[in-house]
C-alpha positions as CSV (number, residue, x, y, z in Angstrom):
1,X,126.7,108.6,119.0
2,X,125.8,106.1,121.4
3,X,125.5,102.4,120.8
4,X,122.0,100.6,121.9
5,X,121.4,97.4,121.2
6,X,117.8,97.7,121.5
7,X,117.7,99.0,117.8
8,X,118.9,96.0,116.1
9,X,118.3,93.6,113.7
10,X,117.7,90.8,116.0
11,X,114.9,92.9,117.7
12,X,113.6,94.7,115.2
13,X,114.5,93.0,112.0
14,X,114.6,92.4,109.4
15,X,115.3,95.7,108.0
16,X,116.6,97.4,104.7
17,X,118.9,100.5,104.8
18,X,117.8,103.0,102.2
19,X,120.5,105.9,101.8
20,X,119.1,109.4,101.0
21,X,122.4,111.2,101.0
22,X,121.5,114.9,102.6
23,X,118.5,115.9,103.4
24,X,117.0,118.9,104.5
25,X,115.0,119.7,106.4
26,X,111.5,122.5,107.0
27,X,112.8,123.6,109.8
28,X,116.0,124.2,107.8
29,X,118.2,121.8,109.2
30,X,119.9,119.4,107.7
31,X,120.6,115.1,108.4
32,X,123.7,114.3,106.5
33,X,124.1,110.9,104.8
34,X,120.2,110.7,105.7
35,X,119.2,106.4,106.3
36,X,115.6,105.3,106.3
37,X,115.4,102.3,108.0
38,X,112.2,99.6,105.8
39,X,111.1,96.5,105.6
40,X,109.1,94.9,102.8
41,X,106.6,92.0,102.5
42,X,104.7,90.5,99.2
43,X,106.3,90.9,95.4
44,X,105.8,94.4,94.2
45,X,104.0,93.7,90.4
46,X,105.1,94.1,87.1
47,X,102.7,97.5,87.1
48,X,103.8,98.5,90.5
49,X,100.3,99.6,90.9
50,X,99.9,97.2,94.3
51,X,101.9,98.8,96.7
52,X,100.7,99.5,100.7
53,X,102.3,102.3,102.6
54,X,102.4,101.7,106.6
55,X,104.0,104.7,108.3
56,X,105.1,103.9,112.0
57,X,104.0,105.5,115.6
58,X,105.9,107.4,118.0
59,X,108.1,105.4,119.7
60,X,106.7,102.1,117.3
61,X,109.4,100.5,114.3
62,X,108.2,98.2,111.2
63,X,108.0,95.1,113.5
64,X,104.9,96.1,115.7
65,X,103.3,97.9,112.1
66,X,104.0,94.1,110.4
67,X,103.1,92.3,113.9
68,X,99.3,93.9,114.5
69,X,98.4,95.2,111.1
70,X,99.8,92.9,108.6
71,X,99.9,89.3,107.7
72,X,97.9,85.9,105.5
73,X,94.1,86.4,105.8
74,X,94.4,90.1,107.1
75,X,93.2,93.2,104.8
76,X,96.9,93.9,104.3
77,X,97.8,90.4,103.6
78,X,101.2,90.2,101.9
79,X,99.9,87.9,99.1
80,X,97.8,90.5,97.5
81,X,100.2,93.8,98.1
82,X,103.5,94.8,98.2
83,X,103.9,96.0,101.8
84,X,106.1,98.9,102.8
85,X,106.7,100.0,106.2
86,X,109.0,102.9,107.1
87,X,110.4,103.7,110.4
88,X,110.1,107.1,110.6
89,X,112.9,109.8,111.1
90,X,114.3,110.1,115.0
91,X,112.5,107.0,115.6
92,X,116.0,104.6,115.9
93,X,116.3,102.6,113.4
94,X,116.1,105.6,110.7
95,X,118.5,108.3,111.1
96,X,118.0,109.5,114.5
97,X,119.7,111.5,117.7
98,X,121.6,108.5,119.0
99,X,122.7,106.9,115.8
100,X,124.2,109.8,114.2
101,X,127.8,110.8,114.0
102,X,128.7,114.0,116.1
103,X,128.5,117.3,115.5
104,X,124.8,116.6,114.8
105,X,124.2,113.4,117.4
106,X,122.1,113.6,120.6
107,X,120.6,117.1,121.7
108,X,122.1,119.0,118.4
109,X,120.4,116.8,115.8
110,X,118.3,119.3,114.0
111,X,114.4,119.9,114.4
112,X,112.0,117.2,112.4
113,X,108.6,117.8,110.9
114,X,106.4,115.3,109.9
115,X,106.8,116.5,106.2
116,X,110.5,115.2,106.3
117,X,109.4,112.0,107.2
118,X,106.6,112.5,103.8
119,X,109.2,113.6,101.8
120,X,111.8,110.8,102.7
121,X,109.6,108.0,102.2
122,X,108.5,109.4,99.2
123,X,111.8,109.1,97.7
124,X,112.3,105.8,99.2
125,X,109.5,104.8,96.9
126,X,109.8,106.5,93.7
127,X,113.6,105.9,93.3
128,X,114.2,103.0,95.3
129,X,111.1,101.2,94.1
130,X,109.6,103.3,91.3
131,X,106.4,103.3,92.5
132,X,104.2,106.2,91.4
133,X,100.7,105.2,92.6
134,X,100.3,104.1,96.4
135,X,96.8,101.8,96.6
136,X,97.1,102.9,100.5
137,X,98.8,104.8,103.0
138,X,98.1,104.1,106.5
139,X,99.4,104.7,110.2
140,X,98.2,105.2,113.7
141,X,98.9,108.3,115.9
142,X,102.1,109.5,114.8
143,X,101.7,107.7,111.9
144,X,98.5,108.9,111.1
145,X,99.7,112.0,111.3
146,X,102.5,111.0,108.4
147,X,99.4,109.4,106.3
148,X,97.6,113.3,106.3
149,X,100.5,114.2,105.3
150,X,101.0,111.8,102.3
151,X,97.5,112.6,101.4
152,X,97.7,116.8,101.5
153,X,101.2,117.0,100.1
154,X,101.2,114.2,97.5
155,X,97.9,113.8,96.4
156,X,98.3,112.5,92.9
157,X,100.4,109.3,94.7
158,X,97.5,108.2,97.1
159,X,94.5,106.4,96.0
160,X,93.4,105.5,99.3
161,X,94.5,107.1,102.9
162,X,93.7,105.4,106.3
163,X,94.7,107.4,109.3
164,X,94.1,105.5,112.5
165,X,93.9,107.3,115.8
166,X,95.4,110.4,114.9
167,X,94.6,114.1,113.4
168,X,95.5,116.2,111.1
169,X,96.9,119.0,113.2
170,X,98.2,118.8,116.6
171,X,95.4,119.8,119.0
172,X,96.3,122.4,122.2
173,X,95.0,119.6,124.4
174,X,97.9,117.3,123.3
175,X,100.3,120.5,122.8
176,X,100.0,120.4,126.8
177,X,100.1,116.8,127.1
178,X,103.3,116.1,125.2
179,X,105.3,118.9,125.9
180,X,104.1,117.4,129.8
181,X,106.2,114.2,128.4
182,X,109.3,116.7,127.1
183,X,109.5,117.9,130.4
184,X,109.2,114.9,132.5
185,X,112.2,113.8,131.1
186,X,114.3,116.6,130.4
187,X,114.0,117.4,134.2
188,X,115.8,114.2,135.0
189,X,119.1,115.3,136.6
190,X,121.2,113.0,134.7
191,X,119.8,114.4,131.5
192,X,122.2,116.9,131.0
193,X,120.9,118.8,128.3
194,X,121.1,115.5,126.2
195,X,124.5,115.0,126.7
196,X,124.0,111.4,128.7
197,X,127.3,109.3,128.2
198,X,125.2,106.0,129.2
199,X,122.2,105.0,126.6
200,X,120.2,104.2,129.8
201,X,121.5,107.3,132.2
202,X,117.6,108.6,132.9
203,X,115.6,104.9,133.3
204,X,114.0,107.0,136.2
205,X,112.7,109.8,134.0
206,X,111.6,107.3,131.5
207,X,110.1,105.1,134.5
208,X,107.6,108.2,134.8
209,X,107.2,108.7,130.8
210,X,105.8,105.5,131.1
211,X,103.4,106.3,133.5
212,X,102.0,109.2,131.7
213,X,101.2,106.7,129.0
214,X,99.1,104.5,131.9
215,X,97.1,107.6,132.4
216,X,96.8,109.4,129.0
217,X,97.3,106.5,126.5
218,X,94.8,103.9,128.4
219,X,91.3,104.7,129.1
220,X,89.0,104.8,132.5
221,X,87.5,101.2,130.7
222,X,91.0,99.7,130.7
223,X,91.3,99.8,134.6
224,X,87.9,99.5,136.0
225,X,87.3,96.6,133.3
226,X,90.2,95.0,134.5
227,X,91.1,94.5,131.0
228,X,94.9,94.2,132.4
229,X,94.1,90.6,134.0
230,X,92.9,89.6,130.9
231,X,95.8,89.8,129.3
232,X,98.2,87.9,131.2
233,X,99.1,90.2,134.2
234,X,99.0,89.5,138.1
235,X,98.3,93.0,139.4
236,X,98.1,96.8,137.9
237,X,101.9,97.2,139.1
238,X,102.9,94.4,137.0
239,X,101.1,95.6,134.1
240,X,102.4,99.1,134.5
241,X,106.3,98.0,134.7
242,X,105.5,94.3,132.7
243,X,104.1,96.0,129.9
244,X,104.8,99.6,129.8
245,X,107.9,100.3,131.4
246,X,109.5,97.5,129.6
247,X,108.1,99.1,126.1
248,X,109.9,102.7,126.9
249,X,112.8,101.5,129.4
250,X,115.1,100.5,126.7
251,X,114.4,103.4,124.0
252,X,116.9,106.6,123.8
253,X,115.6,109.4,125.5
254,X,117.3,112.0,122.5
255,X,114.8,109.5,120.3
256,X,112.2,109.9,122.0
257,X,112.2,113.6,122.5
258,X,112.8,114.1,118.4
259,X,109.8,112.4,117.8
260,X,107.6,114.3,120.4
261,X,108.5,117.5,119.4
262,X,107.8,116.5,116.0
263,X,104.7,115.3,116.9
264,X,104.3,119.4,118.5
265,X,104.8,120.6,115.3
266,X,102.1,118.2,113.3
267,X,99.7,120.7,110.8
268,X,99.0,120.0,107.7
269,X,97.6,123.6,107.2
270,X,101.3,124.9,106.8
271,X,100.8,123.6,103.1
272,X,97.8,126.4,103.0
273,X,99.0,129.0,105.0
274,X,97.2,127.9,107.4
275,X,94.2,127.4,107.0
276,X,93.2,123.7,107.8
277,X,90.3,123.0,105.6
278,X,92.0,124.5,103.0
279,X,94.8,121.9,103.4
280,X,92.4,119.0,103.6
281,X,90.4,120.2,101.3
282,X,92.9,118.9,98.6
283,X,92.7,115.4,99.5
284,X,91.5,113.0,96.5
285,X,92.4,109.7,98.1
286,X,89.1,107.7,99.5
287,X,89.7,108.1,103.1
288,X,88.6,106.6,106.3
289,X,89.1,108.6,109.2
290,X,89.3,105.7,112.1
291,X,89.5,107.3,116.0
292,X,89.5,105.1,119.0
293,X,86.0,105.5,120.9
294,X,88.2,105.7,124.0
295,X,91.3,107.6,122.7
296,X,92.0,110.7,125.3
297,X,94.9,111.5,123.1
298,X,93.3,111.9,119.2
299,X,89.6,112.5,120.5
300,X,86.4,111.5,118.0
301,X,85.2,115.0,118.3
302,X,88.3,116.3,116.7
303,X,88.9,113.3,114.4
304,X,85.4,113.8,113.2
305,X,85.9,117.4,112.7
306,X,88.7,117.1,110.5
307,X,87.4,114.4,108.4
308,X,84.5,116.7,107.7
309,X,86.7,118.8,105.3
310,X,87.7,116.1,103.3
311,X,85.8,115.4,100.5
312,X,85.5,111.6,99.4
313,X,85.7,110.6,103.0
314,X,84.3,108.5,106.0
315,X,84.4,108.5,109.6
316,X,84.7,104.6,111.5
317,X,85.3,105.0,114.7
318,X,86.7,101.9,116.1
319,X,86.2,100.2,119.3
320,X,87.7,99.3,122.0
321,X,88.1,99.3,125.8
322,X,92.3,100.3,126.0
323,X,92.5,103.8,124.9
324,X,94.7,105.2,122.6
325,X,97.2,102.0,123.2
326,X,94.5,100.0,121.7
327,X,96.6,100.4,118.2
328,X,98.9,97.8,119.8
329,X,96.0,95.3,118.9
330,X,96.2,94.8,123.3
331,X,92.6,93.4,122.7
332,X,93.8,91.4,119.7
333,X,90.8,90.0,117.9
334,X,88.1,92.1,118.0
335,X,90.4,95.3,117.4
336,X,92.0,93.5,114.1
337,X,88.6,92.3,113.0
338,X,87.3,96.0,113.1
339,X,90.5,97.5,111.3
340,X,90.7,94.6,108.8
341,X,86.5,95.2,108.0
342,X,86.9,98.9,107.4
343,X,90.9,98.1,105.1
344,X,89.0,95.3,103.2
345,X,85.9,98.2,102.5
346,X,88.3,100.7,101.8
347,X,90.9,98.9,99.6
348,X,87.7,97.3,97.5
349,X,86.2,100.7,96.7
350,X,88.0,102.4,93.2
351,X,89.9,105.4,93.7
């Protein structure tokens, strides 16, 4: 258990600790004394029939989710719902690698699925809350991934699903790409199978994690646009380590690695055997399916294709110049103007 003051209340907060005793896991592992880490906006209502669901990214907690996707005037204005936003499992804040006591800390904390996340929140909800009916359920990337999830495995729960910039099943193309990521910084020779005695031992391997992300999470539009200037930095370098490096550079490598090989293992088609449209098949929510135009992570093409086997759904492909990193709201107002349009359409239509 290493302590890391990047996952705190002063950065992150403020957060609730909801304790889920032992829970275990698809994989068949278990987290003992399980935490999810939540915050909360709005006054859930005498029916608790007005409740919002925002699921978290890799390597994002509840304060970016409230920062770009909630707040007064927005879609997901606090006024109107009851906001709940969950940091997922490995992610930090919730019961991850680096906050959990040995024998199960670090490299031997046991194998996540995105299912466990599902399942967690769920009981968050239902026994923390007693919510039974979800008017939404939406994420980006990672998140997204969690929101299929929702959708597939509770489907009586979710009256509307939203997942932004992600897919239902991990595609091969990103299979290479992240396990790319694993390896970049398991490589690191202070890594040491996990067993780092510093929280920040391998800055240099997460130096180049960060650099993947410049090539991968940003688009060709990005740089030649020189969408970097516009937003307040001097040069591409001082994008790169103003922006990016210090996102990662303060994160837990064990962290970080749980929630990538989660991310691997992301198929909703294990809840029907396999078989993908099958799986999607069973979604009754009203869903948007809303891709980046230049996401080279979560392409259209494969968005599109998924969304196809949904019934009751839509495809709005959203707009913007930065890539997959665009779900940081980098180009603020037109990106929240699009997602707030499509949210507004979806949470007016009855479901």
């Amino acid at each position: 258990m290493l302590i890391n003051d990047y996952y705190s209340q002063s950065i992150h907060g403020p957060f609730e600790l909801f304790e889920l005793g032992d829970l275990r896991l698809e994989a068949g592992g278990t987290i003992r004394n399980c935490t999810l880490a939540y915050s909360t906006f709005g006054t859930l209502n005498a029916e608790k029939d007005n409740a919002i669901l925002i699921t978290t990214w890799y390597s994002g907690t509840n304060k970016i989710m409230e920062q770009v996707y909630t707040g007064k005037g927005r879609a997901i204005d606090p006024n109107n719902y009851f906001v709940v936003i969950v940091n997922q499992l490995g992610g930090g804040l919730s019961s991850s690698p680096h906050n959990t006591t040995p024998p199960f800390s670090m490299s031997r904390f046991p194998d996540l699925c995105v299912s466990d996340d599902v399942n967690a929140q769920h009981a968050l909800l239902t026994e923390r809350f007693g919510i039974e009916r979800l008017e939404l359920v939406v994420g980006g990337s990672l998140g997204a991934q969690q929101t299929y999830e929702w959708a597939v495995r509770y489907p009586e729960m979710v009256k509307r699903a939203a997942p932004i910039a992600g897919t239902a099943q991990t595609t091969l193309h990103d299979v290479v790409l992240i396990q790319s990521m694993i390896d970049t910084i398991t490589s690191h020779p202070s890594w040491n199978g996990g067993w780092y005695v510093k929280p920040h031992a391998v800055q240099a391997a997460l130096r180049r994690h960060a650099r993947y992300w410049a090539v991968m999470g940003l688009s060709p539009r990005f740089f030649n646009e020189g969408v970097w200037k516009e937003i307040g930095f001097s040069s591409l370098d001082d994008f790169i380590v103003g922006f990016l490096e210090n996102y990662f550079l303060p994160m837990d490598p064990n962290d970080l690695l749980c929630q990538l090989r989660k991310h691997l293992r992301a198929d909703v088609s294990r809840t029907a055997g396999g078989d993908l449209h099958e799986a999607l098949s069973r979604i009754s929510a009203k869903t948007f399916v809303m891709p980046i135009d230049t996401d080279m992570l979560f392409f259209v093409k494969d968005c599109e294709k998924e969304q196809k086997s949904i019934p009751n759904s839509e495809l709005r492909v959203i707009r913007s110049r930065c890539g997959h990193l665009g779900l940081f709201g980098i180009e603020a107002e037109d990106y929240a103007l699009q997602i707030d349009r499509s949210l507004r359409e979806l949470l007016a239509t009855p479901a």
